[in-house]
C-alpha positions as CSV (number, residue, x, y, z in Angstrom):
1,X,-46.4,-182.0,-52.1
2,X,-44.5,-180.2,-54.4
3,X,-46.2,-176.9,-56.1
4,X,-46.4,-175.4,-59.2
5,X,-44.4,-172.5,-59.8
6,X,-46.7,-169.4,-60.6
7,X,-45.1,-167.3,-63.7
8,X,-46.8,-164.0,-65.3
9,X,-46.0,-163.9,-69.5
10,X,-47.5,-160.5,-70.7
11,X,-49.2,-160.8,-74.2
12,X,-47.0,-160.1,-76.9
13,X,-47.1,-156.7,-78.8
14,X,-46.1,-155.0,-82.3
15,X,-42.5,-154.2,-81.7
16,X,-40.3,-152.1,-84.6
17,X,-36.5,-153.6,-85.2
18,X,-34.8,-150.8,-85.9
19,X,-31.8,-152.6,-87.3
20,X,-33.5,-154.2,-89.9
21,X,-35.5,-150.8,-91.0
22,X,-32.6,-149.1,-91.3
23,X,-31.3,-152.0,-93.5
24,X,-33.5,-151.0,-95.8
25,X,-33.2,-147.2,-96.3
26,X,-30.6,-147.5,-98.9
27,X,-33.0,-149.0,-101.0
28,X,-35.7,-146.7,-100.5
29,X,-33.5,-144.0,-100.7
30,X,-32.8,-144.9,-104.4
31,X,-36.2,-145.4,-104.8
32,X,-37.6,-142.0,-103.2
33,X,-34.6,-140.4,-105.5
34,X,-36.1,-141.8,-108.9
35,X,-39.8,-141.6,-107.9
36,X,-38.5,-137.5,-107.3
37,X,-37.7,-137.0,-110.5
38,X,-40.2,-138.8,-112.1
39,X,-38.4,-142.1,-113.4
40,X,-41.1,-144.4,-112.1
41,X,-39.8,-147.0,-114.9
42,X,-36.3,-147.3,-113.3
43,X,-37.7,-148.0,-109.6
44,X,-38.5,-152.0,-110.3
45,X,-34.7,-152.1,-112.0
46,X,-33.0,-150.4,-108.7
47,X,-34.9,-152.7,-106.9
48,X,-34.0,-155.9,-108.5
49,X,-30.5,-154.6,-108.7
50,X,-30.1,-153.7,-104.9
51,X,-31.3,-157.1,-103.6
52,X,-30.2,-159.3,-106.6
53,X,-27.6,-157.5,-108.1
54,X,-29.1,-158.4,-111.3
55,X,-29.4,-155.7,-114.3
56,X,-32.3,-157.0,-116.2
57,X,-31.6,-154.5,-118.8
58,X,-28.2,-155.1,-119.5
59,X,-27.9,-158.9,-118.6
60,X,-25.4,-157.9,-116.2
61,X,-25.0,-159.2,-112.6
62,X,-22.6,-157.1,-110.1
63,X,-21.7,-157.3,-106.7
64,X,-21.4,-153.8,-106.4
65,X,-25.3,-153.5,-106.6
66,X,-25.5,-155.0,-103.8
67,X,-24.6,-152.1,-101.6
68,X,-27.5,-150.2,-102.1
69,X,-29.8,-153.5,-100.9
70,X,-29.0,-156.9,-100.0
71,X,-25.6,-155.6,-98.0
72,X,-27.5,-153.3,-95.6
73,X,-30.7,-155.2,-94.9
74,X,-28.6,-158.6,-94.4
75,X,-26.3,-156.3,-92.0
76,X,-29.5,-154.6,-90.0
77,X,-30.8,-158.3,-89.4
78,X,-27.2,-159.3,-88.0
79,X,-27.4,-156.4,-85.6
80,X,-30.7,-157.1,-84.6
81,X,-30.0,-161.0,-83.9
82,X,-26.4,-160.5,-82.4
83,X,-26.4,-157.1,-80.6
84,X,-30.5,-156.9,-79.9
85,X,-30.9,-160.5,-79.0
86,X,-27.4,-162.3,-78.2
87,X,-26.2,-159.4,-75.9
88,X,-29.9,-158.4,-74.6
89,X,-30.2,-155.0,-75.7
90,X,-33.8,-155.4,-76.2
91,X,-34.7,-157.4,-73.2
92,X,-33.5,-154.1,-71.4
93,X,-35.1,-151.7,-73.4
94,X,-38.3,-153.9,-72.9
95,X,-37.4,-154.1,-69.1
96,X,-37.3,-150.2,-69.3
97,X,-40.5,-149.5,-70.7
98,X,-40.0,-148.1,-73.9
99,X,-42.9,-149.4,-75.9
100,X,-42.7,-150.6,-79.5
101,X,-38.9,-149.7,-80.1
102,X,-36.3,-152.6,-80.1
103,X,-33.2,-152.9,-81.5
């Protein structure tokens, strides 16, 4: 008679990906920098332009806006997928013990 093999899954938990929060600190960068000075009414236009690269003001669309956005959080969720899960960066860190921090 054949029997069942016995595995033990812990419950998942909140885990932070690093990689893909520091995609978006460009972004909130800009928007720390205008909220500063008090330009409250630029911070939807730096946001629309850093993940769209759309000026809504001008009717303008740029690629170059993009670096301040789309580019970094696109880039932090490639690092995560590829480095984190591919290579099993994070099933290490998990294996180590470090709580809530992955890659």
């Amino acid at each position: 008679m054949a029997t069942k093999r016995m595995t033990h899954r812990k419950k998942t938990s909140f885990t932070l990906p690093l990689a893909v929060v520091a995609g978006f600190m460009p972004m909130g960068w800009q928007v720390w920098q205008h909220a500063k000075i008090g330009d409250y009414a630029n911070i939807p236009l730096a946001i629309s332009e850093g993940l769209t690269g759309y000026n809504y003001i001008d009717r303008s669309w740029s690629l170059g806006n993009l670096k301040s956005g789309l580019l970094p959080i696109g880039l932090g969720f490639a690092v995560h997928k590829y480095i984190g899960g591919t290579l099993g960066l994070n099933r290490m860190i998990a294996r180590a013990g470090i709580p809530f921090i992955r890659i």
